[in-house]
MARGULO-33047 format. One record per atom (N, C-alpha, C, O): residue in one letter; x, y, z. Coordinates in steps of 0.1 Angstrom, whole numbers, plus 5000, padded with zeros to 4 digits. Layout:
<rs>
AXYZ;...
</rs>
This chain:
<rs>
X697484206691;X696284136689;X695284196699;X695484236710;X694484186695;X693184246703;X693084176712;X693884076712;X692184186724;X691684136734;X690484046732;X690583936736;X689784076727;X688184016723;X688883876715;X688383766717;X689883886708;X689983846701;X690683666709;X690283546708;X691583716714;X692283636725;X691383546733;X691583426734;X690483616738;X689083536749;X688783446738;X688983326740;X688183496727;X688183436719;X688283256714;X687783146716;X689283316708;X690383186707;X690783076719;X691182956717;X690383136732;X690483086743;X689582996744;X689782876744;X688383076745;X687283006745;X687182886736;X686882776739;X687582946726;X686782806717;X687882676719;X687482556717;X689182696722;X690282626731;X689682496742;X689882376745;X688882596746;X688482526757;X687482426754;X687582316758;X686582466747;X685482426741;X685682306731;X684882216731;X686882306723;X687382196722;X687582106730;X687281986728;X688182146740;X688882026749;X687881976755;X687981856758;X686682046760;X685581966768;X684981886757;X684481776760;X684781946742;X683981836737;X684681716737;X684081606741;X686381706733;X687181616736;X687081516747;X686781396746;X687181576757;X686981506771;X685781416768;X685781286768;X684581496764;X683181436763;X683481296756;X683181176759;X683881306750;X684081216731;X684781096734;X684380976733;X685781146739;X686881016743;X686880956757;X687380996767;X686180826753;X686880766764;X686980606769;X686280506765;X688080616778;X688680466787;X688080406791;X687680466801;X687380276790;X687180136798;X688080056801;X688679986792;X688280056814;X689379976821;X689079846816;X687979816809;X690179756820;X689679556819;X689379506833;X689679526844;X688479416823;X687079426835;X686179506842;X685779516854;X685979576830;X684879686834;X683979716828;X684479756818;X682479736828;X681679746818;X681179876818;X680979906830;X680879976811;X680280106808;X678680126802;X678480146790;X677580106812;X676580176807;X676580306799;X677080406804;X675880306785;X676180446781;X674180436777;X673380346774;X674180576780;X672580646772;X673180736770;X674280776774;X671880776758;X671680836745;X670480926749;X669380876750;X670681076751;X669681176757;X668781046769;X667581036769;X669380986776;X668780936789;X667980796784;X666880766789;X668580736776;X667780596771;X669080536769;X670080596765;X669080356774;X669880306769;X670680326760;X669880296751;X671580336754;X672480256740;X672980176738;X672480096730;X674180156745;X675080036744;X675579986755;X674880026765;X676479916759;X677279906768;X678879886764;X679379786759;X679379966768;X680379946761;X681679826766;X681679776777;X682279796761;X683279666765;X684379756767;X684479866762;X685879696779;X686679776777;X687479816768;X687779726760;X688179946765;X689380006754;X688980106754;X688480146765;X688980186742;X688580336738;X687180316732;X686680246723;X686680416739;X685480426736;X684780606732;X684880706739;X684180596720;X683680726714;X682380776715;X681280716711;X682480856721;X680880926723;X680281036716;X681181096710;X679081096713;X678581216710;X679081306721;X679281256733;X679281416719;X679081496729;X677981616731;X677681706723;X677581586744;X676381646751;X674781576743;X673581616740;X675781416742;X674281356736;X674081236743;X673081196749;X675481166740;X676181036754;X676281066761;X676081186762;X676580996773;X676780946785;X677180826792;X676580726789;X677880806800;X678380686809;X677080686819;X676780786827;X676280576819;X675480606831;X675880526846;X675280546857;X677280426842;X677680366856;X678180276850;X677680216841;X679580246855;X680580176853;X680480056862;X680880066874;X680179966860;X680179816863;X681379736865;X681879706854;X682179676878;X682879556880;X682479466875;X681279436875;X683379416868;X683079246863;X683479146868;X682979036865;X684379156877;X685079076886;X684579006897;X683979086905;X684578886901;X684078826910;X684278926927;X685378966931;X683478946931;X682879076946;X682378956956;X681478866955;X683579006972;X683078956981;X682379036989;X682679146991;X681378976995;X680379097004;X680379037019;X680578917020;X680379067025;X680679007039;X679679137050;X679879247054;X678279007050;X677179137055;X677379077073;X677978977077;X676679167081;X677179177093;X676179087099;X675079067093;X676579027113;X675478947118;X674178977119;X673779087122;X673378877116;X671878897117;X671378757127;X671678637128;X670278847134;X669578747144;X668878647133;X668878657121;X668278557141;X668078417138;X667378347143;X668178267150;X665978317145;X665078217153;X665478087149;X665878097138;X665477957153;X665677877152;X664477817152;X663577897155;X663977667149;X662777597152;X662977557169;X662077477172;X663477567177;X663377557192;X663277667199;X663277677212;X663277747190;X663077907198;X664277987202;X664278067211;X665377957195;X666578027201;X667078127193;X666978137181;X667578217203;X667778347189;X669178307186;X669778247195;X669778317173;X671578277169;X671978367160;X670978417154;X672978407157;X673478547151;X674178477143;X674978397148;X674178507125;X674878387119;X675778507109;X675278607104;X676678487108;X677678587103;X677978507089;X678578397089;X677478577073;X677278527060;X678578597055;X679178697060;X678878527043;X679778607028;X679278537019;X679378417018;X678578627011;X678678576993;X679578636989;X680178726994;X679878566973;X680978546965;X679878566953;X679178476949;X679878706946;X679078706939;X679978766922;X681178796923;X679378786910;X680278816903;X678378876888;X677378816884;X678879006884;X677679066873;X678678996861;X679878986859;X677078926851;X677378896840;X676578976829;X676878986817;X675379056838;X674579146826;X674479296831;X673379336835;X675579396831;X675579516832;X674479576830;X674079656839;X673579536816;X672679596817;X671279616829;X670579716833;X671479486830;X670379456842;X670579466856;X669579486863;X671979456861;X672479506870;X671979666875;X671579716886;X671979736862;X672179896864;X670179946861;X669680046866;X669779866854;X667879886852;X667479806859;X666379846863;X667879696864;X666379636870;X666079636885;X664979616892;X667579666890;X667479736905;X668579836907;X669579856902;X667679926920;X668480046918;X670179986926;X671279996920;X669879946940;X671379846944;X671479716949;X671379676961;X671879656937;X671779476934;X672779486947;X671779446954;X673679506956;X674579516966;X673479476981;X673679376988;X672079586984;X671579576991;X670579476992;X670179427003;X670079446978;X669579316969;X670079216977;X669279156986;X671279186976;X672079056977;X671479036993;X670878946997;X671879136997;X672179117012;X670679077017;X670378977022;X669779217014;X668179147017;X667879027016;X667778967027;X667778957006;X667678847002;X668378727008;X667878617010;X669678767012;X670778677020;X669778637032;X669478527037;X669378767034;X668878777052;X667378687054;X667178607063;X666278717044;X665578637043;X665678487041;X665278397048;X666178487032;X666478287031;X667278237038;X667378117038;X667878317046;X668878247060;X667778247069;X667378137073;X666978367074;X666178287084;X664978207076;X664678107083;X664378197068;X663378067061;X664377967061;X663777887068;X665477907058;X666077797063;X666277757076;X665977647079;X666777847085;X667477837097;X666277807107;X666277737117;X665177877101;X663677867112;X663377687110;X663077627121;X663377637101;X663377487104;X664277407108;X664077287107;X665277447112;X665777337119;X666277377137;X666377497140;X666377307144;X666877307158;X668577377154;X669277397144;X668877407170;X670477467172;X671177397166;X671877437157;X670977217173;X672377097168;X672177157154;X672777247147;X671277087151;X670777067133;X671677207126;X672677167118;X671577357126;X671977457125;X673677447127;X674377477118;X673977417137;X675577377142;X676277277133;X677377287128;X675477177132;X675977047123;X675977047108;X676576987099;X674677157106;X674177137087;X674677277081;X673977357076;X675977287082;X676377447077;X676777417063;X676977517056;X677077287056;X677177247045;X675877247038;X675977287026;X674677227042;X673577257040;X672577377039;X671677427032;X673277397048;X672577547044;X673277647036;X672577737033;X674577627033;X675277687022;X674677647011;X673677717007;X674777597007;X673677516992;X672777586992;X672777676985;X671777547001;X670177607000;X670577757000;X669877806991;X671477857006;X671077947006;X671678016987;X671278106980;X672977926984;X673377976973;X672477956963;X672678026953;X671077836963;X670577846952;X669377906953;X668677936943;X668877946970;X667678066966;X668078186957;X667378246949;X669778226961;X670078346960;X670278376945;X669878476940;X670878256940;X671778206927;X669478306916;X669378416911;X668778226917;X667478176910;X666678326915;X665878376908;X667178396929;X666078516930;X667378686923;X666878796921;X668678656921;X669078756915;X669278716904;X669878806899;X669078616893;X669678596876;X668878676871;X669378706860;X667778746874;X666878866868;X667578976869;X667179066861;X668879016879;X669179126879;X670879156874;X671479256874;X671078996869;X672278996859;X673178986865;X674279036861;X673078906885;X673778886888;X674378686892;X673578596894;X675578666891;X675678536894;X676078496907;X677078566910;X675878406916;X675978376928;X676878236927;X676778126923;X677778306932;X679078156930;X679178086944;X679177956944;X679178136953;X679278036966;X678578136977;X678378246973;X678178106990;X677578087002;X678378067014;X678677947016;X679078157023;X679678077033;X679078147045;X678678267046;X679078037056;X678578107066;X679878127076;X680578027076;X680178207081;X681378267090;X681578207100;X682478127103;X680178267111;X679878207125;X678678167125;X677978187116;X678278107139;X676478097142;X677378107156;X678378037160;X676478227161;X676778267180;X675978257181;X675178337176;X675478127188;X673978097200;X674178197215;X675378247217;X673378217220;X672978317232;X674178257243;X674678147242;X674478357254;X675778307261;X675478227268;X676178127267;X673878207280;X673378127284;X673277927275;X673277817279;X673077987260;X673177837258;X674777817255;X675177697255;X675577917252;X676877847256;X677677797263;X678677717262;X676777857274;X677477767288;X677077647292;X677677557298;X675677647287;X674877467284;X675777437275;X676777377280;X675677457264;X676577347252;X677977307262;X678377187264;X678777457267;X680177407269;X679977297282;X680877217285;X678777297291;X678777207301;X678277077298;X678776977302;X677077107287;X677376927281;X678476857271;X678676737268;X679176997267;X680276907259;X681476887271;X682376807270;X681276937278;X682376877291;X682276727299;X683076647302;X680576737302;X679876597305;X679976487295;X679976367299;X680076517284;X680476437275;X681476387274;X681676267275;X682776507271;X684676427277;X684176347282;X684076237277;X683376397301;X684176327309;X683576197307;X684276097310;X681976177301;X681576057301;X682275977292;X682275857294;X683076037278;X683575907273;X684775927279;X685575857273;X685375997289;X686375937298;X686975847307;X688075807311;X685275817311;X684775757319;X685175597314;X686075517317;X683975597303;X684075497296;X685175427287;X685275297288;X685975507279;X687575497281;X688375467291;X689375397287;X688275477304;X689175437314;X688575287316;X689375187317;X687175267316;X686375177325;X687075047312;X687774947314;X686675097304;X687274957292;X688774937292;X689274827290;X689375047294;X691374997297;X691274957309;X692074867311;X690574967319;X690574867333;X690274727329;X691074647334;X689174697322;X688274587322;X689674527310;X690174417312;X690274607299;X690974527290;X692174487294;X692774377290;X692874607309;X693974547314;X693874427324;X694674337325;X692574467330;X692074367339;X692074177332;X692774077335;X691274197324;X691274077312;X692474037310;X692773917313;X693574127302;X694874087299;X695974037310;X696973967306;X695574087325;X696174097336;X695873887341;X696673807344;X694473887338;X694073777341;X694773657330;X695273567336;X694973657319;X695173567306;X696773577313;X697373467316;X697373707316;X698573677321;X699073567333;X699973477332;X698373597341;X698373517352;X697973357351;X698573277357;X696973327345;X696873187339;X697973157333;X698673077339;X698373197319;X699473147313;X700273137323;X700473017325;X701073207333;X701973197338;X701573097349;X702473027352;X700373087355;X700272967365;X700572817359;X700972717365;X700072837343;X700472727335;X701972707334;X702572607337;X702372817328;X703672777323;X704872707339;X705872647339;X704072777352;X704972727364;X704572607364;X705472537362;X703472567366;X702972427369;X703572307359;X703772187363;X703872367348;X704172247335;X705872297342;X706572197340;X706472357347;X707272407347;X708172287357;X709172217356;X706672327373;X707472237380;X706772047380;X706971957388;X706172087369;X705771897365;X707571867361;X708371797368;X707971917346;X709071927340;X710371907352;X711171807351;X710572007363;X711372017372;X711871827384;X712771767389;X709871817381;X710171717392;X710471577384;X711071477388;X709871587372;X709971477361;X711871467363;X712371367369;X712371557359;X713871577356;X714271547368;X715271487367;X713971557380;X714471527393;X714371377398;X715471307400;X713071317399;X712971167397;X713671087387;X714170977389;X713671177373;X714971107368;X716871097373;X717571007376;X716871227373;X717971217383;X718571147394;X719671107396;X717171157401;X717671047413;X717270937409;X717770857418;X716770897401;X716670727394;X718070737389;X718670637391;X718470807385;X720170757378;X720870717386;X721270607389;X720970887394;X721370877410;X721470757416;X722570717419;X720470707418;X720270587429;X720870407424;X721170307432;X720970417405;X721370317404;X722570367400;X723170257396;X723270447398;X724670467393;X725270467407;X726470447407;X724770497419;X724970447436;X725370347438;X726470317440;X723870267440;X723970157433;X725170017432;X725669947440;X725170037419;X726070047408;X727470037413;X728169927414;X727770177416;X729270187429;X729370157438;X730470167444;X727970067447;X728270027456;X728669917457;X729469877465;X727669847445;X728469697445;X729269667441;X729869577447;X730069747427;X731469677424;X732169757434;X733269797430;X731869807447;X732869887454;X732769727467;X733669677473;X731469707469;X731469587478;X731869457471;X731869357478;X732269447455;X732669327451;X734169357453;X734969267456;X734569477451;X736169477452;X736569467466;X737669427469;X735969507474;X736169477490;X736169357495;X736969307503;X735169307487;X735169167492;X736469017487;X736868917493;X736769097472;X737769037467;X739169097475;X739969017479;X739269227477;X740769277483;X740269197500;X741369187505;X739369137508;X739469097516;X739868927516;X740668867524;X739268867504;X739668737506;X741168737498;X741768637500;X741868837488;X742668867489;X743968847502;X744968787504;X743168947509;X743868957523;X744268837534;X745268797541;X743268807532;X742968647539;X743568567539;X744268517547;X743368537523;X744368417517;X745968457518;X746768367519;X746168587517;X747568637516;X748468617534;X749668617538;X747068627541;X747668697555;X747968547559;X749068537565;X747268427557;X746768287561;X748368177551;X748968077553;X748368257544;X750168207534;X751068247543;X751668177551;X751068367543;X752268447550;X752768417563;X753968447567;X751368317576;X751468297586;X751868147583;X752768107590;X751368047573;X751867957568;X752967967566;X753667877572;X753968077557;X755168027555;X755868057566;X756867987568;X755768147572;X756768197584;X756668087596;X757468077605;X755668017595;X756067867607;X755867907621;X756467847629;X754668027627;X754568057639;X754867937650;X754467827648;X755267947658;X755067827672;X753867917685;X753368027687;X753867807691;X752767807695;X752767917709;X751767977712;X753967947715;X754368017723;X754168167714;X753468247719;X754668197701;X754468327700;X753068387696;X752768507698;X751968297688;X750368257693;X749968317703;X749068407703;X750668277717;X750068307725;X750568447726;X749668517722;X751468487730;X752068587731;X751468707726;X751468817732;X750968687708;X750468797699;X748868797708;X748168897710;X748568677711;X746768667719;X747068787734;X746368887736;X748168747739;X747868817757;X748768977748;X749269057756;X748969007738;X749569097732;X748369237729;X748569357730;X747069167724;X745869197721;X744569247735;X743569307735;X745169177744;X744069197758;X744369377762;X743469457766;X745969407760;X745469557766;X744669667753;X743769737756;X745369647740;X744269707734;X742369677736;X741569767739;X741969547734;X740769537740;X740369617749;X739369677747;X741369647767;X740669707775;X741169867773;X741269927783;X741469927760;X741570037764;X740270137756;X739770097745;X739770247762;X738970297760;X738470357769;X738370297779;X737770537769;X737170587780;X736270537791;X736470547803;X735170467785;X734470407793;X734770267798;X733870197803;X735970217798;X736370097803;X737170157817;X738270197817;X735970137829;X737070177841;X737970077844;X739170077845;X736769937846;X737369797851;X737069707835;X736169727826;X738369617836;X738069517828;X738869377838;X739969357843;X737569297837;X738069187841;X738569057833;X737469037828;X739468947828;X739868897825;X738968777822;X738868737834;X738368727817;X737868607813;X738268487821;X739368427819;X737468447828;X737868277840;X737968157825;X738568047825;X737568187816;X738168087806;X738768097800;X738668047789;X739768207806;X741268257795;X742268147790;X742568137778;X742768057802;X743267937801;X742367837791;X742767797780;X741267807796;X740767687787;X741067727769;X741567647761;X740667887765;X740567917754;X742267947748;X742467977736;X743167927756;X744667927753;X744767757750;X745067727739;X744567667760;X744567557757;X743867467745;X744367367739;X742567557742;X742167487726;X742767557713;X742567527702;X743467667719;X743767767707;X745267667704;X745667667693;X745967567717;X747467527713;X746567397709;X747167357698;X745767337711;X745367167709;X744667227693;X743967157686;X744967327691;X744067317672;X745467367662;X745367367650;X746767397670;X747567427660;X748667337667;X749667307661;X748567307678;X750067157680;X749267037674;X748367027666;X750266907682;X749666797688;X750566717695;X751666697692;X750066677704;X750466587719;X751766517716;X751866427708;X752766557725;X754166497724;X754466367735;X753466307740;X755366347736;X755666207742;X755066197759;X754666107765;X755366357764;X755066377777;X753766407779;X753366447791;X752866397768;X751666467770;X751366637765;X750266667761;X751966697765;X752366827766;X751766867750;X752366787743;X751166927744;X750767007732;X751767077725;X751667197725;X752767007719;X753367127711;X753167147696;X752667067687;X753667297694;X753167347674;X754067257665;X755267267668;X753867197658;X754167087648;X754267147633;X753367137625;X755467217631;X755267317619;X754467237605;X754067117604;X754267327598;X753767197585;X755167197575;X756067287574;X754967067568;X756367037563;X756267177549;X755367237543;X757667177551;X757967267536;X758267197525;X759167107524;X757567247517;X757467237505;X758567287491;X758967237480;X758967387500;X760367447493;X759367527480;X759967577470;X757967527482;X757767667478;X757167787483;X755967807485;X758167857483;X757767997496;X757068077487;X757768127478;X755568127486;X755268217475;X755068367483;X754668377495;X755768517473;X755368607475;X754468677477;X754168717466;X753468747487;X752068757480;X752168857468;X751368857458;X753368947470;X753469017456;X753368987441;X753069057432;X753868817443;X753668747434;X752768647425;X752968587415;X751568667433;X750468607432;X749568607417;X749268507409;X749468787415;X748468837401;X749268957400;X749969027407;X748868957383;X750069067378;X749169207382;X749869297378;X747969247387;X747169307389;X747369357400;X747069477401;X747869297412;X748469407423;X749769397427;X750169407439;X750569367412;X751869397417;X752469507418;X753369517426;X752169637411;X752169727412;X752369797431;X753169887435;X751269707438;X750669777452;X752369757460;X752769847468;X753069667458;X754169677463;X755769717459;X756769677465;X755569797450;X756569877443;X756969967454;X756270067456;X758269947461;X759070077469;X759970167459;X760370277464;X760370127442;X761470207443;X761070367440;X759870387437;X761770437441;X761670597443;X761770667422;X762470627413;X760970737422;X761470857413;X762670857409;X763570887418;X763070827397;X764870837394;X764970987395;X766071017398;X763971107393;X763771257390;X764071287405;X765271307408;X763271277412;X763471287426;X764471227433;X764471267444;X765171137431;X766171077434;X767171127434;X768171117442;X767071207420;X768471317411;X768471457422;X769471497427;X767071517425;X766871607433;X767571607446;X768171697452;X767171477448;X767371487463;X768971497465;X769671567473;X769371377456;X771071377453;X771871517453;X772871537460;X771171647442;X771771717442;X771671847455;X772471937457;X770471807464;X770371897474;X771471877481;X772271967483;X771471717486;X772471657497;X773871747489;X774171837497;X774371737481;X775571727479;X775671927477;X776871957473;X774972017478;X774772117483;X774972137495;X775772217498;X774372067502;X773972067519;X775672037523;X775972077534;X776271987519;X777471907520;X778972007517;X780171997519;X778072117510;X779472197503;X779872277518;X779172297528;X781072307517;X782072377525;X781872507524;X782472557514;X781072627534;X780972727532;X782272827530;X782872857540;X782672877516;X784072937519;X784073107527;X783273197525;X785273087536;X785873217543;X785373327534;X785273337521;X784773487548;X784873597548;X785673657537;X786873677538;X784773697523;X785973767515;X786673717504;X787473777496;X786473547504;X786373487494;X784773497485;X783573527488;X785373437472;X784673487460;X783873297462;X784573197464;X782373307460;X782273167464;X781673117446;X780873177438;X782372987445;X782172927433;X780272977427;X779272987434;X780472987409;X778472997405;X778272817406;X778872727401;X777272817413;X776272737416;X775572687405;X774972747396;X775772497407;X775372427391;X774172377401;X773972347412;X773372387387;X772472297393;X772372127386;X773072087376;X771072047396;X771571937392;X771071887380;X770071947378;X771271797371;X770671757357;X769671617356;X770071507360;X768571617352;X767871547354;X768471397360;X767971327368;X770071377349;X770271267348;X771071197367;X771571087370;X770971307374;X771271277386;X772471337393;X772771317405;X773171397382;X774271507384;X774271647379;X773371677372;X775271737383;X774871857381;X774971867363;X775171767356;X774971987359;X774072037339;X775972027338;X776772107344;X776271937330;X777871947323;X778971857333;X780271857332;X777871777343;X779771697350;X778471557354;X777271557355;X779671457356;X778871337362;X777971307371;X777671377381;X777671237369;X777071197385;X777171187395;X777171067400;X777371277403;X778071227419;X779571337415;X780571297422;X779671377411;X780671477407;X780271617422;X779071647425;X781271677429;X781171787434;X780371897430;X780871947419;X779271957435;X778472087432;X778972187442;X779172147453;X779072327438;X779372447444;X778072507438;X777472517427;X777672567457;X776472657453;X776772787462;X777872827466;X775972827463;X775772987469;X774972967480;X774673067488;X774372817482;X773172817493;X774272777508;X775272707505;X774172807516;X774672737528;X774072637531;X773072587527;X775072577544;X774672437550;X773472447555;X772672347555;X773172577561;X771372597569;X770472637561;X769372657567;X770672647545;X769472667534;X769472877537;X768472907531;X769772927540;X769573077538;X770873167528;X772073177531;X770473197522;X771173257516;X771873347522;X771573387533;X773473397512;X774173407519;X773973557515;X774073577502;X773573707524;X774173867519;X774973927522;X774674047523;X776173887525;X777473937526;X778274007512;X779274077513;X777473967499;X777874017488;X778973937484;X779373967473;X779573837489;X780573757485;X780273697477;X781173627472;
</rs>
């Protein structure tokens, strides 16, 4: 084959493929394609496959459709107090009209931003720092709806407004951070001062209640005490007199008993006297009795003590005149069944058995070195040892001197 011929075929190879290329083509999803027609509008194409003339179409710029974040860089900022503030923006912007996006400005991108920059400072210039610091909800609004109403001509939509930072000058930062520090400390101040004043208050309510609740406490204490000793004093009382009525009864008791007793035994007047001069050394005994002297009317007072219990015999002479018997001699044990009891001697029949069985222990015959010594009974209530009579022989182990025996026997 020829050469010419080959170029040829080459060429027009190729020539194909560029018209191809031209002809056919891709729009991604979410993407819009300006196309002109020798340099005029046509269409816009939607995404998929898309057919062109060739060397008559064109793409004139391919458009995002998707919502675009812009995040433009700090811009100064006068405030209405004169402060410069550097406020750091992002819009959230998204194209709904390709066409207008791509004719009605050359870049809706620097658009955005110009515009951001102006209506941030025409808002920001009216108000003060606080105001600016505090109203960032507010100024998001205002600035989304200048923005939203000055790009819908260029087919763009403005979805939100955020402001990032606002940096005031370092000088008023160190004011702000020193009045926000004066501030702590002043509601710290004031915080402490009211837990003083609330504990103080509470401290006080405490102390009252409690001076009350002592006071009623020791009203209560002394109430209960005067009662006490009101009981106290008559249940005293109380014991003292039936204790001074029974005294007085066990004395005329005594009296009447001792005044029988000297009745029936028939004293004479000789042993009267005798029990009288019987009584003179007890009277003088005692530390402080150095001297005791005897009474000069020892005699007279022996002589009326015999002229009130004799009477005058044939010689003159005073003698004791028993009184006649009656031939009833009374016991004083016998008097009231109420203190017969007081003269009861007999013993414990238990203890009686005891003692029985000691003695007759104490009594056993210690057997010889090497004899085996009888087991040891003991004694039974009934007064003999457990199994033999009464009074029956006991073998024990104790010796005559109570020590046990360790010889092992």
């Amino acid at each position: 084959m020829d050469i010419s011929v080959l170029v040829t075929v080459v060429v027009i190879v190729l020539l194909v493929l560029v018209v191809m290329a031209r002809a056919i083509q891709i729009v991604p999803q979410a993407t819009a394609a300006v196309v002109e027609r020798l340099g005029r509008y046509k269409t816009t194409q939607t995404p998929g496959l898309a057919f062109l003339v060739p060397f008559v179409d064109r793409i004139r710029e391919r458009i995002d459709l998707r919502e675009q974040v812009v995040s433009f860089p700090p811009q100064p900022v006068i405030t209405k107090d004169n402060l410069t503030v550097r406020i750091d923006t992002v819009v959230y912007f998204r194209v709904t009209d390709p066409k207008a996006a791509v004719y009605e400005i050359s870049d809706y991108i620097t658009g955005v931003e110009q515009i951001t920059t102006t209506t941030l400072r025409n808002v920001v210039g009216g108000m003060t720092l606080e105001e600016t610091l505090t109203s960032r909800d507010q100024i998001n609004t205002t600035l989304r709806g200048e923005l939203d109403e000055a790009t819908g001509r260029w087919g763009i939509k403005v979805e939100r407004v955020e402001i990032k930072a606002i940096d005031p000058p370092p000088s008023i930062q160190e004011s702000m951070e020193r009045q926000m520090k004066a501030d702590r400390e002043k509601r710290a101040t004031i915080l402490t001062a009211e837990g003083q004043r609330e504990s103080a208050i509470r401290s006080a309510e405490g102390n009252k209640q409690a001076q009350i609740l002592t006071a009623e406490g020791a009203k209560q204490a002394a109430i209960l005490n005067a009662e006490a000793e009101r009981q106290s004093r008559i249940l005293r009382a109380q014991g003292e007199r039936a204790a001074q009525y029974l005294y007085a009864q066990g004395e005329a008791k005594a009296i009447e008993k001792r005044f029988a007793a000297i009745k029936a035994g028939r004293p004479t007047p000789e042993l009267l006297a005798y029990q009288y001069l019987q009584t003179l050394p007890e009277m003088a005994k005692g530390e402080a009795n150095k001297v005791w002297m005897v009474p000069s009317d020892f005699g007279k007072a022996l002589e009326g003590f015999t002229k009130m219990l004799g009477a005058p015999g044939e010689d003159g002479v005073f003698k004791y005149t028993p009184s006649p018997d009656d031939g009833q001699r009374v016991r004083p044990e016998d008097d009231e069944e109420s203190v017969r009891g007081w003269f009861d001697t007999s013993g414990d029949p238990e203890i009686a058995a005891q003692v029985a069985a000691a003695t007759a222990a104490a009594r056993q015959e210690v057997p010889a070195l090497g004899e085996v010594a009888p087991m040891a009974v003991r004694a039974a209530p009934g007064g003999g040892p457990q199994g033999l009579p009464a009074g029956a022989p006991v073998d024990d182990l104790t010796p005559p001197n109570g020590v046990p025996r360790t010889d092992g026997a």
